[in-house]
N, C-alpha and C positions, 0 to 999 in steps of 0.2 A: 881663340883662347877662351873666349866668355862660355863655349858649351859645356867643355870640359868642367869648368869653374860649374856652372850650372847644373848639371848632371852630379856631381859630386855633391852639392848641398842639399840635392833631392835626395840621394843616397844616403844622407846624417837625418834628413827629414823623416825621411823612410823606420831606418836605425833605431829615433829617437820611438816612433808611432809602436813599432814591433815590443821595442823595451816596454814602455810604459802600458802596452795593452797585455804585457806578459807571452807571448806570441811565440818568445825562444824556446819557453819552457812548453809551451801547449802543441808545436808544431815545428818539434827542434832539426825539419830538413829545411826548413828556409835561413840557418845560417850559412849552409851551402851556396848558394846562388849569391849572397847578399857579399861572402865573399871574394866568389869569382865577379860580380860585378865591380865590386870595391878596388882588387888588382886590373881589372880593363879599363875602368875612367881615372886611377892615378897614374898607368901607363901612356891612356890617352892626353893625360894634362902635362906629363912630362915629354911628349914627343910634342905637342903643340908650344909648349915651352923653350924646347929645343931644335926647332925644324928645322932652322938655320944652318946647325951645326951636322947637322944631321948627315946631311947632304953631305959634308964633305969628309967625313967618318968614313977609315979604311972597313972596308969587310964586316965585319960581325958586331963593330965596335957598338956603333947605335944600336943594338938589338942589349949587347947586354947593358948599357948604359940605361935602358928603359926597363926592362927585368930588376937589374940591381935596384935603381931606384924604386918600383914597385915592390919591391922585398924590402926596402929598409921599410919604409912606411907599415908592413905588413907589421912588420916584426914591433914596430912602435905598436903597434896595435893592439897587438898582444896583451905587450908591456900596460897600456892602458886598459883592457881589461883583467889584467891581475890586478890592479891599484885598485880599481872598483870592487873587487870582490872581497879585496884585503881593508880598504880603506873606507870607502862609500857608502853603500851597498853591501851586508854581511850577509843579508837573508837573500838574497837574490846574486846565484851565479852565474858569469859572463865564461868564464872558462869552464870547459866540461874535462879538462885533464891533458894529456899528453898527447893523448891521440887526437885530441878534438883539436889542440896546439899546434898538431903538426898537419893534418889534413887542412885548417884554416890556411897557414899558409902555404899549402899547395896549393888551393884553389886560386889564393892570390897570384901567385906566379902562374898559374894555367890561363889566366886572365889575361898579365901582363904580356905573356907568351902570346896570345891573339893578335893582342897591340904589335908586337916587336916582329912579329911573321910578318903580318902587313905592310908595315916599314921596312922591311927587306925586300918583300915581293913590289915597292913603288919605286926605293932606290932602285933597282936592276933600269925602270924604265925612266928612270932621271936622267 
């Protein structure tokens, strides 16, 4: 459980370094990555969180239980970077529009989708 945990506050570390160096606006393909890693380590914290249960989840069930969850959080995310751009932060934007909305959380779920394959492909040999 500590990796996950780990791995994700490298991930806000990371976040914070790229924001304040201005990094989005000078080299705006590294929100891609930052968000398919952000959907693979809250998938990974939610399977490590849920391993127990996991296991005993008919068919598909734990795949979308880790998906779902890596989409709420995504979608929180979002929501958090409108607040900043609306609230925080006026001269510096977090959201680049709809499309940049909707691609974000794809990568998220392409992420969690790494996660949740994985977990199916260990179930089979449980």
């Amino acid at each position: 459980m500590k990796y996950p945990i780990i791995a994700g506050v490298g991930l806000l570390v990371l976040q914070a370094i790229f924001s304040i160096l201005n990094l989005y606006q000078k080299l705006p393909v590294l929100d891609i990555p930052m968000h398919f890693t952000g959907g693979l380590i809250v998938a990974w914290f939610l399977h490590a969180l849920f391993s127990k249960d996991l296991r005993t989840m008919r068919g598909r069930a734990g795949a979308l239980l880790i998906i779902g969850g890596a989409a709420i959080v995504g979608i929180h995310w979002e929501f958090f970077e409108w607040f900043l751009d609306n609230f925080v932060f006026t001269k510096v934007q977090f959201m680049g529009g709809l499309n940049d909305t909707l691609f974000d959380l794809f990568m998220d779920l392409l992420g969690a989708s790494v996660v949740a394959g994985i977990t199916l492909r260990k179930k089979e040999s449980w």
